[in-house]
C-alpha positions in Angstrom: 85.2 57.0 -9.0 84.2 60.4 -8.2 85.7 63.9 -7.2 83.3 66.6 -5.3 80.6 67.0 -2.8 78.3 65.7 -5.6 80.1 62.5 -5.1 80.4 62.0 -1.8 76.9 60.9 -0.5 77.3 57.8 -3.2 80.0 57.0 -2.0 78.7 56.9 1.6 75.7 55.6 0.6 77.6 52.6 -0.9 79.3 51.8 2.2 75.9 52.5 4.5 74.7 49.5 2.3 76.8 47.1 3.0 79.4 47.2 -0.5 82.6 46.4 -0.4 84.5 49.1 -1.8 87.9 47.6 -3.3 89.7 51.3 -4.3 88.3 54.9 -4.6 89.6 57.0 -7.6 89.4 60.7 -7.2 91.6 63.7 -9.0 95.1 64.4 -7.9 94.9 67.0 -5.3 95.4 70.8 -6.4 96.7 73.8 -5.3 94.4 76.3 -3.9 94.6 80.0 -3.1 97.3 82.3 -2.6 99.1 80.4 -1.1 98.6 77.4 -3.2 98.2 74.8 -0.6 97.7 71.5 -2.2 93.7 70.4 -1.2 92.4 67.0 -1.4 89.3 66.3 -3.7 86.1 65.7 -1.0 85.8 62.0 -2.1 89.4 61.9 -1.1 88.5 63.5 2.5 85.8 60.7 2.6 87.4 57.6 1.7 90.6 58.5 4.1 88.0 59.1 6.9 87.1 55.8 6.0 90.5 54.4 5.7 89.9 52.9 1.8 92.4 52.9 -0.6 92.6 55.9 -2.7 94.5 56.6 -6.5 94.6 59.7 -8.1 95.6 59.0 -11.3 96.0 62.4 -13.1 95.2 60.9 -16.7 93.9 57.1 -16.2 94.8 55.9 -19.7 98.5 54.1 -19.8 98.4 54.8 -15.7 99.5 52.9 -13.3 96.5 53.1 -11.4 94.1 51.9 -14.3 96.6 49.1 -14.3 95.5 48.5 -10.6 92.3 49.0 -11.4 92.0 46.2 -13.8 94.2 44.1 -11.4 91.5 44.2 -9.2 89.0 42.7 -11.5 86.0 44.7 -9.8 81.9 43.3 -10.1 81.1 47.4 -10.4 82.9 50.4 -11.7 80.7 53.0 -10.2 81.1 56.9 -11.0 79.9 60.1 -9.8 81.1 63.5 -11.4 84.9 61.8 -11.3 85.9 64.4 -14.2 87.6 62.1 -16.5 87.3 60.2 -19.7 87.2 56.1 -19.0 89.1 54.2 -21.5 87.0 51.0 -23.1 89.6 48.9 -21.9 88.6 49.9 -18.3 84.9 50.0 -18.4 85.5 46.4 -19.7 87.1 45.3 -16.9 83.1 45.9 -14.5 82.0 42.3 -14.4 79.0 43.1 -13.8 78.6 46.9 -15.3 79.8 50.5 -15.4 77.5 52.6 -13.7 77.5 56.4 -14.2 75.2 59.0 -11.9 75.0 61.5 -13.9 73.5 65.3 -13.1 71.2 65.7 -16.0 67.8 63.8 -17.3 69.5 62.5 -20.7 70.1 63.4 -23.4 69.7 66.6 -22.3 73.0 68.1 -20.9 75.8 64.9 -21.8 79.0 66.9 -20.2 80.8 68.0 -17.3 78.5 71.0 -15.9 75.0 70.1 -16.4 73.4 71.1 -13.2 75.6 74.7 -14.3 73.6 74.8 -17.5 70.6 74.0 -16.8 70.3 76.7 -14.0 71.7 79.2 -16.8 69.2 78.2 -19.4 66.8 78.8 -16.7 64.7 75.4 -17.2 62.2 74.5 -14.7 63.5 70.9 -13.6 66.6 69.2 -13.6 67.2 65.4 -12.5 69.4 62.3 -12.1 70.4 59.7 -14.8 71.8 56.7 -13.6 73.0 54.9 -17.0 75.4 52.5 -18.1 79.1 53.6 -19.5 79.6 53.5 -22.9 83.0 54.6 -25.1 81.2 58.2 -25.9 80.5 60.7 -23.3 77.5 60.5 -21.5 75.8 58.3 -23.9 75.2 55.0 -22.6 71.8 53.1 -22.1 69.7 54.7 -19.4 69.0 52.7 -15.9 66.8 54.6 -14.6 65.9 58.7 -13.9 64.3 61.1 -11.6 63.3 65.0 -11.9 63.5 67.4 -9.7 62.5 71.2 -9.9 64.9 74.1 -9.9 63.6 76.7 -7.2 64.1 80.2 -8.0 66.4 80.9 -5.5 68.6 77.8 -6.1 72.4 78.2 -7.2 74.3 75.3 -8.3 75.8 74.3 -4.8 72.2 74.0 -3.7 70.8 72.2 -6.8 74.4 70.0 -6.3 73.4 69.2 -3.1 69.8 68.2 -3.5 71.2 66.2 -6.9 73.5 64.4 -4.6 71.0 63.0 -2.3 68.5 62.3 -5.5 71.4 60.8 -6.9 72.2 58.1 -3.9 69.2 57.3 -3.4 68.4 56.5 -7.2 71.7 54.8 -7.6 71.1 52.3 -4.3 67.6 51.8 -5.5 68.7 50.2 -8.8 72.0 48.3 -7.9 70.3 45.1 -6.9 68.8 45.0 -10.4 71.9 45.8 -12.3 73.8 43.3 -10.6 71.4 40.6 -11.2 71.2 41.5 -14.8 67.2 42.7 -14.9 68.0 46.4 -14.9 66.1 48.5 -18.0 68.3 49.4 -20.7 66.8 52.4 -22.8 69.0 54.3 -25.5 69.2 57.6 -25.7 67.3 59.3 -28.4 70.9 61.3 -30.3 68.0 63.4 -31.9 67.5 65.3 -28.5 71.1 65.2 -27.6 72.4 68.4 -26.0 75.5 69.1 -24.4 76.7 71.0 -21.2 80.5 72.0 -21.9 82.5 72.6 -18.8 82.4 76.0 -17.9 84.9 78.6 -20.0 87.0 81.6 -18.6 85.4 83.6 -20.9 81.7 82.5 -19.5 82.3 83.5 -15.7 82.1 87.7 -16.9 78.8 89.8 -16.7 78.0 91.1 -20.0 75.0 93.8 -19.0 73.9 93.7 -22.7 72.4 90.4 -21.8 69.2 90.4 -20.4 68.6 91.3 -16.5 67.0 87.6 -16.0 70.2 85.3 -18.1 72.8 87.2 -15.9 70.6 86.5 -12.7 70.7 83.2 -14.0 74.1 83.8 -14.7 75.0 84.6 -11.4 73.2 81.4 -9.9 74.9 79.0 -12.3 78.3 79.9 -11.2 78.0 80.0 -7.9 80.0 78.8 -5.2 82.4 78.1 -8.0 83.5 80.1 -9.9 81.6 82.5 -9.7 80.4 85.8 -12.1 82.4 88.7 -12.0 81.9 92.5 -13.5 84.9 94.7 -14.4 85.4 98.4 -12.3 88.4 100.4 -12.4 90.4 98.0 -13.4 89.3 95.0 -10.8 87.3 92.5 -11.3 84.5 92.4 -9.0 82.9 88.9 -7.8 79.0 88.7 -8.2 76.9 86.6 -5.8 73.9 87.6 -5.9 70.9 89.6 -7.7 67.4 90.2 -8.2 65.8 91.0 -11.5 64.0 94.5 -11.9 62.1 94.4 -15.2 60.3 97.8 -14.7 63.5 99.5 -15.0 63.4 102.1 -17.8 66.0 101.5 -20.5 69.7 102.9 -19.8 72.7 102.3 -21.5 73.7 99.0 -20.3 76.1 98.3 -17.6 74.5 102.2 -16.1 74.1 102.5 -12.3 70.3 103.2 -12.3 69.5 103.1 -8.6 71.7 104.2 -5.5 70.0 103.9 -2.1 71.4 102.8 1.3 70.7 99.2 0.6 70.2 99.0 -3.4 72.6 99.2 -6.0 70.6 98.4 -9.8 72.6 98.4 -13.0 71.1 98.5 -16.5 71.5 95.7 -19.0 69.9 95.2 -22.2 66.3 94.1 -21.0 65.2 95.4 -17.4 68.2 95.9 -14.6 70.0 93.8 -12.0 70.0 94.7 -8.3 72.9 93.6 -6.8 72.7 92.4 -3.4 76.0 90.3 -2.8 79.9 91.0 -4.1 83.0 90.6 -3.6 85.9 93.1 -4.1 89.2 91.8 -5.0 91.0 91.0 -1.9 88.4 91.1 0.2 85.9 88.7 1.6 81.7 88.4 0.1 80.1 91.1 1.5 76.1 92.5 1.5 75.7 95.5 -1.2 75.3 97.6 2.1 78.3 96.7 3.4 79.6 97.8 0.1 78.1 100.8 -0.5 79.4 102.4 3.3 83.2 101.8 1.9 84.7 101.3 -1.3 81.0 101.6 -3.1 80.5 105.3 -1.7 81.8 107.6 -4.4 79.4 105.6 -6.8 76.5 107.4 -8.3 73.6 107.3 -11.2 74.6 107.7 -13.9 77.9 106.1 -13.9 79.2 103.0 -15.7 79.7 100.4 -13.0 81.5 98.2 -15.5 83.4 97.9 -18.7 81.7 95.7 -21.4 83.6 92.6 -22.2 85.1 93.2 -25.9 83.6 89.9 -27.5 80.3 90.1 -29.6 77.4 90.3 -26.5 74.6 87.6 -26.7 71.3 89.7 -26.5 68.7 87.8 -25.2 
């Protein structure tokens, strides 16, 4: 059970090994883009490739396909990033166990966008938890874990990518022990529970009061999807990437302190960001150069590169 890149390696890796994999259960597909073609989830794209059933359940409670499910009577409900709650009556069914790979060392992060929020919070290391289901998000008995650092230049497709592999690799290493029953079970300690809510509207906007370093952060968190955005006459303007300049002198935030041919900084409320990749509205990602030689020309120091969002900024 499982929906995006993240999940995909497990999935392969399951089938590399030798499982047999009685049904794959991904998110409906969804419409995309302008044109609002519908897109299959990448799990989907995998299991179709290799020709296993697929449901796409778009709430599994009371579903049809949960009745399937349990029809099936499976040894292991295993899931990946799937994006939905598992009713008891389902995680019941596992004859063996219900098996979660999960994007966070737990407690820490129990949610939908851990890898997301960790890179935001700007810790140091991130990791896999392969645990057991249980009724409450996120909070079952752990299996087993493994850390990994956060490089400085990752953004979450990277760290989702190196997660994935981590995550495959962890998962395959432990699945002879669950099934025979000798697996570790260790409870999560609720006192160091934290959670990583999936990401809000609200949350994808730079607010240059912040700090130069939380909207780089910012910036790497929410990218390829969905990315950080600043407002400019009116547009909203897609962020994708930026380097921190602490040694800026203080400006009003959300100032254009630097213009060259290849640098455009803006002042926030500790140091300024240097923005190096954007994305105008209705146009493809482009280099700040790139920028800066058309629609960026008539900018100079001085002005305001972007309106402040209205809601209370969180200076840090």
């Amino acid at each position: 059970m499982g929906t995006p890149d993240f999940s995909v390696p497990v999935l392969q890796g399951l089938v590399d090994a030798g499982y047999t994999i009685k049904a794959v259960v991904t998110q409906p597909d969804k419409a995309v883009g302008r044109k609002q073609r519908l897109q299959s989830s990448p799990v989907k794209k995998l299991a179709s490739q290799l020709k296993l059933p697929v449901l796409q359940p778009a709430k599994l409670s009371g579903s049809p396909e949960m009745a399937e499910i349990i029809q099936m009577a499976p040894d292991l409900i295993i899931t990946a990033a799937f994006g939905q709650f598992l009713p008891t009556k389902l995680l019941k069914t596992a004859r063996i166990a219900a098996v979660n790979v999960h994007g966070s060392l737990l407690p820490k992060y129990r949610g939908g966008a851990p890898i997301q929020r960790a890179i935001m919070a700007g810790d140091p290391e991130t990791g896999i938890t392969v645990m057991y289901m249980a009724k409450k998000m996120d909070a079952g008995d752990i299996i087993a874990q493994k850390a990994i650092p956060i490089a400085a230049d990752d953004d979450a497709g990277t760290l989702f990518a190196k997660l994935a592999i981590v995550g495959r690799d962890l998962l395959l290493a432990q699945l002879p022990d669950i099934i025979h029953g000798t697996a570790k079970r260790i409870p999560q300690n609720e006192d160091q529970v934290t959670f990583a809510y999936n990401i809000q509207p609200a949350e994808e906007e730079l607010d240059f009061r912040r700090s130069a370093a939380a909207l780089e952060r910012q910036i790497r968190g929410l990218k390829p999807d969905p990315g950080a955005y600043l407002r400019h006459a009116g547009e909203r303007i897609k962020v994708w990437g930026a380097i921190v300049r602490e040694d800026s002198p203080a400006h009003t935030p959300g100032t254009i302190v630097a213009k060259g041919k290849h640098e455009l900084a803006v002042a926030t409320g500790n140091g300024a960001l240097a923005i190096t990749q954007l994305q105008p509205a209705g146009k493809a990602s482009m280099p700040i150069t790139s920028y800066l030689n058309g629609a960026g020309q008539h900018l100079q120091v001085g002005d305001t590169f972007a309106d402040l969002p209205a809601a209370e900024a969180a200076h840090e």
